[in-house]
C-alpha positions in Angstrom: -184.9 11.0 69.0 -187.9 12.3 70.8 -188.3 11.0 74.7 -191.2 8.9 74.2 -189.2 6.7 72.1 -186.4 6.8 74.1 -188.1 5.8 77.1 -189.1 2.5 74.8 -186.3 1.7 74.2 -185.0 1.7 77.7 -187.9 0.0 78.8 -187.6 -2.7 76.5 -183.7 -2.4 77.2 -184.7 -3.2 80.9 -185.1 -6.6 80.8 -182.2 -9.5 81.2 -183.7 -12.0 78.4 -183.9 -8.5 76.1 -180.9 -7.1 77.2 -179.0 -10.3 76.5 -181.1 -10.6 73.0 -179.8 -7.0 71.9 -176.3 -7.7 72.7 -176.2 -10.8 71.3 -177.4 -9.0 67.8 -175.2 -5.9 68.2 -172.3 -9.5 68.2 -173.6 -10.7 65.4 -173.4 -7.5 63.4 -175.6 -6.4 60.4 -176.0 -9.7 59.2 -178.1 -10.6 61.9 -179.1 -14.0 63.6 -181.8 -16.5 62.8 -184.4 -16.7 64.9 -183.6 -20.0 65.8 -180.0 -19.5 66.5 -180.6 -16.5 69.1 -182.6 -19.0 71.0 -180.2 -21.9 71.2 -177.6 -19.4 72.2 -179.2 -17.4 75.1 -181.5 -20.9 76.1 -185.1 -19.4 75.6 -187.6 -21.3 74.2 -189.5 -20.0 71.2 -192.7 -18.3 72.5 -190.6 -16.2 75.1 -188.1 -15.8 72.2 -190.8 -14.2 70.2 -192.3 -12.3 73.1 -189.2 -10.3 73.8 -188.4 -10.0 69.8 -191.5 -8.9 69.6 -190.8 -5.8 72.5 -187.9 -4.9 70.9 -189.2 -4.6 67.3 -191.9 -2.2 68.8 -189.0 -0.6 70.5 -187.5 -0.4 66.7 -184.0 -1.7 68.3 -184.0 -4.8 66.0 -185.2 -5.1 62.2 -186.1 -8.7 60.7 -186.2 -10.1 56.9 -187.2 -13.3 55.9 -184.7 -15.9 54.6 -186.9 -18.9 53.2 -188.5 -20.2 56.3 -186.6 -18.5 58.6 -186.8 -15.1 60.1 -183.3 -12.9 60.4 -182.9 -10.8 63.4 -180.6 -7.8 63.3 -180.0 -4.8 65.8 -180.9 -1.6 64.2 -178.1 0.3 64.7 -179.2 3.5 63.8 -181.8 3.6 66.4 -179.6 2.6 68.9 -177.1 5.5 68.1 -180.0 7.8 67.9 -180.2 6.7 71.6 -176.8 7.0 72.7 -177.0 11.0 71.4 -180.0 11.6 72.9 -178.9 10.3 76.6 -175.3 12.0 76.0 -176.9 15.3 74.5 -175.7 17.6 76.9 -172.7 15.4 78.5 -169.7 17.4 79.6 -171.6 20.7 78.9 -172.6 20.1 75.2 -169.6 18.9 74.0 -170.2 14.8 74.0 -166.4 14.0 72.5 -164.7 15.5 75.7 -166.9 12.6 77.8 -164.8 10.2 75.3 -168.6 8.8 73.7 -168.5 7.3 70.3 -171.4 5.7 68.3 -171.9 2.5 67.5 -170.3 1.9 63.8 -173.1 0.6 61.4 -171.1 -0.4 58.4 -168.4 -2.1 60.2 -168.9 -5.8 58.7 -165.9 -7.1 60.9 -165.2 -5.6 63.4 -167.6 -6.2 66.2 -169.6 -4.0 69.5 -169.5 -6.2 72.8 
């Protein structure tokens, strides 16, 4: 990951509605979240909904697809590993697994990432 995109994905990290978005997705695993549903659950009414979606897509952190009328949100998992390595690069002199890090499991369907 190059710093320019990590630095936009921290930005669009840096916000509570965001933050609380992402972690709701990284819940929900690669199936995702309607639209819809991420709204009821966090209490955010459509157009800020879609504003912050919206930041986060540009920050690539979450992927959509389209199921009939509604629109599927998912965290994209390998972007947001790409970001853990690049902030834990040169942790514990190079060697990341003596600082205990682990990434994000993408193909984990049941298990899930608080």
């Amino acid at each position: 990951m190059e710093k320019i995109s990590a630095i936009t994905a921290l930005v669009a990290l840096a916000h509570e509605s965001r933050l609380d978005i992402f972690r709701l997705l990284m819940q929900a695993g690669p199936e995702g979240l309607p639209a819809g549903r991420i709204g009821e659950r966090l209490g955010l009414p459509a157009t800020t909904l879609s504003f912050h979606l919206s930041q986060l897509k540009h920050a690539d952190l979450v992927t959509f697809r389209r199921e009939g009328r509604s629109l599927i949100y998912s965290a994209a998992y390998p972007v947001m590993n790409a970001l853990l390595a690049y902030l834990t690069e040169n942790c514990c002199k190079g060697e990341a697994a003596s600082c205990c890090i682990t990434a994000v499991e993408t193909s984990c369907q049941t298990e899930r990432v608080p």
